[in-house]
Every structure is written in structure tokens, then in C-alpha cells.
N, C-alpha and C positions, 0 to 999 in steps of 0.2 A: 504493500500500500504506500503510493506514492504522495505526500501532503505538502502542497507547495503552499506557503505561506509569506503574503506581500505586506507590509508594515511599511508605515512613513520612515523614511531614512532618514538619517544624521537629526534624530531628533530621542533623545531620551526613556520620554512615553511610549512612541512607536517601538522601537528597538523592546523594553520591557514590554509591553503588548506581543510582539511575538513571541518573547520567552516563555509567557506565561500562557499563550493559545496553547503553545506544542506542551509544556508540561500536562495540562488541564485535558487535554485532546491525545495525551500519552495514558494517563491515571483514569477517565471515564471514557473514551471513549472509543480508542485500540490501540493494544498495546502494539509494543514492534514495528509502527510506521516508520517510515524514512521522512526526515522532515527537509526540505528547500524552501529559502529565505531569498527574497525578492526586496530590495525595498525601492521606494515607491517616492516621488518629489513632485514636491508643486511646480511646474513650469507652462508657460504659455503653450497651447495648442492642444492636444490629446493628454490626457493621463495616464489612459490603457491601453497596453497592446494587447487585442484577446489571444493572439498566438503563444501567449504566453502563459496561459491560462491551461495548462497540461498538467497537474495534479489528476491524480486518482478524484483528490480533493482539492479545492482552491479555495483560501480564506485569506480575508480585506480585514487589517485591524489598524486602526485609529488612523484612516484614511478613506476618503471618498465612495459611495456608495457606486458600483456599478449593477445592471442591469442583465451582467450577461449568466446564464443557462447554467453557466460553468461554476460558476462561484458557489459556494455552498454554506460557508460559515461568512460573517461578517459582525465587525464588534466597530459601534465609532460613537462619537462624543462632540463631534464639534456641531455650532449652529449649521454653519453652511457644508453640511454631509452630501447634500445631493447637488448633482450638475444641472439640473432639471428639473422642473415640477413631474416630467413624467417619470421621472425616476421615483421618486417620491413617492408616487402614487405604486407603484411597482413594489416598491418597498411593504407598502402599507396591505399592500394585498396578497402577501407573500405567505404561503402555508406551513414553510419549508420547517419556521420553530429553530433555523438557525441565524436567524439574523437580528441586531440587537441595535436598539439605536435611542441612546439618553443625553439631552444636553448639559442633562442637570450635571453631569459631573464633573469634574475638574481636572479626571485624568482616565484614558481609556482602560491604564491597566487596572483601577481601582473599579472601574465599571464591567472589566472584563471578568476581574476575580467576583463582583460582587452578584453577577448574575449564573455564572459556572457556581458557585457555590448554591446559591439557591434553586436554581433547574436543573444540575448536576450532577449536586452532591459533591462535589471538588472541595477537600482541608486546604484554604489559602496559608497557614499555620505558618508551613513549612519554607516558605515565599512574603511572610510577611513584611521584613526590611525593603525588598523592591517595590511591594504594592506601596508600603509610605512612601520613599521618596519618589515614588514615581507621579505620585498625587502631589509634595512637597513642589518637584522641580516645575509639574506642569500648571500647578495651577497657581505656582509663585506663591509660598505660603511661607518666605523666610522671615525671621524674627523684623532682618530692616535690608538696609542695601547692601549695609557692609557686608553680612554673610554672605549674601548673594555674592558679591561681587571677590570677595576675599577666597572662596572655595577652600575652604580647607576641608571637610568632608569629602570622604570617598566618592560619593555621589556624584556632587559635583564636580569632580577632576572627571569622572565618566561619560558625565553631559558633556565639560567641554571636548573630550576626545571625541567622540561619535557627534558631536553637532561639526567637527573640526572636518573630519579625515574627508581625504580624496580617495582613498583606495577601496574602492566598489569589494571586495574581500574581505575587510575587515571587520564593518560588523554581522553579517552571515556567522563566520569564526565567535564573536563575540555572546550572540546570541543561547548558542548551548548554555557557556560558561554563566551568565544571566539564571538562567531556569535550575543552576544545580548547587551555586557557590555565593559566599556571602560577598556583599560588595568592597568589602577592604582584601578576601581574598584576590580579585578578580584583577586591582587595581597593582597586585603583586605580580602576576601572571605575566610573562615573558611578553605575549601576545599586545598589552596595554603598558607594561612599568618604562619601555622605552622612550613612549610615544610623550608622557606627562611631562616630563622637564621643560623640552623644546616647547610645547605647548601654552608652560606657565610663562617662561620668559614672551612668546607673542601674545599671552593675554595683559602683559602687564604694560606693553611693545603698544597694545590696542588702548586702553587705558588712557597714553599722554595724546593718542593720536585724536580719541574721543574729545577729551581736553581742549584741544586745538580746532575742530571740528563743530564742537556742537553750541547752540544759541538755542535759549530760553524764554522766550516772550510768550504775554498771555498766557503762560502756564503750559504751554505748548513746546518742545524741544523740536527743533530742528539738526540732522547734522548729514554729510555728504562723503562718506569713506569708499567710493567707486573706483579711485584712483589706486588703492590699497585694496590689498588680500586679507580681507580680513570678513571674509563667510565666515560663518558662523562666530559671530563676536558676542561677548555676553551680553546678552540682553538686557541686564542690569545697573551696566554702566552710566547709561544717561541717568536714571532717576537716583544714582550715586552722586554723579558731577552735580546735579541740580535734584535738590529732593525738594524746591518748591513748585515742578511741577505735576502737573497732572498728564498730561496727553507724550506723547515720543512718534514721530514720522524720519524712518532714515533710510538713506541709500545706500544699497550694496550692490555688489557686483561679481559672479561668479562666471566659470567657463558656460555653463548652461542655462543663465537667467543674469535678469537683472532686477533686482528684487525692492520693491518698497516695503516696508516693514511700518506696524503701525501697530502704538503698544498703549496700555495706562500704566500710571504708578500705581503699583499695589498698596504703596503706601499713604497715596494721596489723602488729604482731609474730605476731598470733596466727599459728597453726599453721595454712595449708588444711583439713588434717583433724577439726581443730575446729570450724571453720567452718558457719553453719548455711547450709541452701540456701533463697535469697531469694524463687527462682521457686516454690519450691513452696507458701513461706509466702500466698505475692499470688494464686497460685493457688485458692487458697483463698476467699478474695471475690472471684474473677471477673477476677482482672488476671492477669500473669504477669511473663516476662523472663528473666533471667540465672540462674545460678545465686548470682553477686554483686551483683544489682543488678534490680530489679524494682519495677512500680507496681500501681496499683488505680482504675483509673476509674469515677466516681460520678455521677451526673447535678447540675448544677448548684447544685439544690434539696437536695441531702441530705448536707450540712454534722453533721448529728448522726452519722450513719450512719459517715461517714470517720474522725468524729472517734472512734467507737467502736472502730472497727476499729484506726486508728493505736494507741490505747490498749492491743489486745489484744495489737498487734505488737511493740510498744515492751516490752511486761511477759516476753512470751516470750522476746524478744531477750535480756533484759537477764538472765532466769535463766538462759539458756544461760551466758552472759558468766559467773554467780557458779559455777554448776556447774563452771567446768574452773579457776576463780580458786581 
């Protein structure tokens, strides 16, 4: 039995989402699969190849709802999960009893374990440290910026290596180790302990460049690091450099996209009820996410295009900000 299982890549949740499908889908529900790890990125144009979709079994965790025949399991969390309203409806009318879709939560693999437990029967027990910080790192639950942004927890040196790495191999390999071994192990492991050094010197490297980069008005952060390598940057740092504000709109830029990113402080004073909704905003040019947190994938080449839309998000943001000021 072949089970290929596709997860959002170089993202924390996702990666722990597939560990925890293949344990859960090992312990109820056959043993001795062979498990294939795909992962899966936001970018402009298509999401899915269905040629790709050649599992015995094929299962979508903490990423995008598709529609095709093949898929069988699926577990996601985010507001904007559907590409479509017809997908949606697809969803909604689905018999199958394997597909799971809650935005209430904060992290997929905390909604992955908390529904395998209850229609199951799956002991999360054994996997408890990943379900927390997997709910900790995704749904931003640290004490203030500092932690976040200082990583000293095993966790977070994990995040930043898998939100970091270029090498499509690495977390596949990582995944196993995820589902069997505690996270200070993992982060000892030959496969991870090299990768941490170099790592912490360019997030500290990212850190002055943010400094230099980013601008704070109406509560609103702007910053523009496209010229720099610095995918996957902690996402913490703006509301470090500036904890008075509320809103973050910034520019990245990798070999595969060029990314708008668009966050809140976790720690802002503002009011929830204030607050504007991020997913719906990125929605809007074709990205999605959170209601607190959401991006915009751009093809490579269209650096103007981002740069326009950031502009449009940043001004929005930032009138909301004066309206309730």
C-alpha cells in the first residue's frame, strides 16, 4: 500500500501535519504502508498536478482543498481552503468521512490530532510536544516578540530550518524523524544539527537588514527585502523592531514567486473586533490564509505587480488603523 502524502512545505504546521497523518494512518488505519511526502507551495498559477496524485492513497494536509477522485484523506485549517466556491460545494457534499475542514483552529496538526482522536480513536499522548508547538509556532502564541524572534527553543530552530531550506529532500527525510522522536532529539540529528549554525548567523544577518528596511506608520509596517535572500525570514521580526504596531505588509522574493506577505501583531493592543480580516484582503489578488495572517503569490517576473498590490494593502491597512485612532 502505497500512501503519498502532500503537506504545505517549508512551513512548520504543514511538515508536522504530515508526521502526524502517517503516524495516525500507521496506528488506525494500516499498518505497513509505504508513506511518500510531496510538499506543496503557494505560487501563482496551478497548485496541483493531478499526475501526481498516484498513491494507493493520496492525502492534502494543511493545504488547499482539491476536487480530484484521487485524493482521499484531506485535513486543512485555513479560511481561504478552497480555490472555488465549486470546490467548496464538492467538499460539502463529500461522503467519503475522510475529509476535515475547521477554521477554528490555529494549527492543522492540532486539528488533525484532535479529530483522528475523536473518529479514530488515535492516543495523540505519544506526539504530544509536536501537537503544542505546532499550535504555539502557527498560530503565534509566544509569551512576546522577543521569544519569537530570539529562538532559543528547539522548535523554533526547526521552523526556521524547514521554512529556510532549498533542498526539495530534506524535509521528506525530516518528516519520519517528526512522527517518532522528541524535538531536541531531532534538532541533534546529523540530518538538521549542521544546517542550525549557518542558519542562526543569517537570521541575525536578516534582523539588521529588517532594521534598515522596515517603516512604521499608522500602525502599519512596511519593509522591501527582494533584493536579499532572505525567504523565509522570521516573521516576527517586524513586530520586534516596532511593537507599536498593529498591521506588517512585506516583500520577498524567491527563485519560484515573488511573495507579498501580510501579517498582524499578535501582540497588538488593538481590539479583535477592530481588526481587519487579512484572508480576505490577499484574497483579493489570488493569495489567501488567516484571518490574521495571509500572503499573495506572484510569478517571479512580476516585481511591479507585488509591489503595487503591497502599496494598495499597506494604504488600506493603514486607514483602517486612522479610522478607529
Amino acid at each position: 500500500m502505497k500512501v503519498r502524502v502532500f503537506f504545505h512545505d517549508r512551513c512548520f504546521d504543514g511538515t508536522c501535519s504530515a508526521a502526524l497523518f502517517s503516524r495516525f494512518y500507521s496506528e488506525r488505519i494500516r499498518d505497513g504502508a509505504h508513506f511518500e511526502y510531496l510538499g506543496l507551495l503557494h505560487r501563482a498559477g496551478s497548485l496541483f498536478d493531478e499526475a501526481e496524485f498516484t498513491g494507493d492513497e493520496n492525502a492534502i494536509v494543511d493545504f488547499k482543498y482539491s476536487a480530484s477522485p484521487k485524493i482521499t484523506w484531506w485535513f486543512d485549517h485555513h479560511q481561504s481552503a478552497f480555490l472555488t466556491p465549486e470546490d467548496h460545494e464538492h467538499f460539502l457534499h463529500s461522503q467519503s468521512n475522510k475529509k476535515f475542514y475547521d477554521p477554528d483552529f490555529k494549527s492543522c496538526t492540532k486539528f488533525l490530532a484532535t479529530v483522528a482522536e475523536n473518529r479514530f480513536g488515535f492516543n495523540p499522548a505519544p506526539v504530544a510536544e509536536l501537537i503544542e508547538w505546532a499550535d504555539i509556532v502557527d498560530g503565534a502564541q509566544y509569551k512576546d516578540a522577543k521569544t519569537a524572534v530570539e529562538m532559543k527553543e528547539p522548535a523554533m530552530k526547526l521552523t526556521m530550518v524547514i521554512e529556510s531550506t532549498q533542498d526539495k529532500h530534506f524535509t521528506p527525510a525530516l518528516i519520519p524523524l517528526l512522527a517518532r522522536k522528541s524535538l531536541a532529539e531531532i534538532i541533534e540529528d546529523p540530518l538538521v544539527a549542521p544546517l542550525v549554525p549557518p542558519l542562526m548567523e543569517r537570521h541575525e544577518r536578516s534582523v539588521d537588514i529588517m532594521k534598515q528596511r522596515s517603516d512604521c506608520k499608522d500602525g502599519t509596517i512596511f519593509f522591501d527585502v527582494m533584493d536579499h535572500d532572505l525567504e523565509g525570514y522570521n516573521k516576527f521580526v517586524p513586530y520586534y523592531l516596532h511593537p507599536e504596531s498593529t498591521y506588517s505588509v512585506g516583500l520577498s522574493k524567491s527563485s519560484f514567486r515573488t511573495k507579498v506577505s501580510v501579517g498582524s501583531n499578535p501582540w497588538t493592543r488593538m481590539r479583535p473586533k477592530d481588526m481587519v480580516n487579512l484572508a480576505v484582503i490577499c484574497e483579493r489578488y489570488g493569495g489567501g490564509g488567516h484571518a490574521r495572517v495571509g500572503a499573495i503569490s506572484f510569478d517571479p517576473n512580476q516585481e511591479d505587480q507585488a509591489r503595487e498590490a503591497s502599496r494598495e494593502i499597506v494604504e488600506e491597512l493603514r486607514e483602517s488603523v486612522r479610522r478607529i485612532s
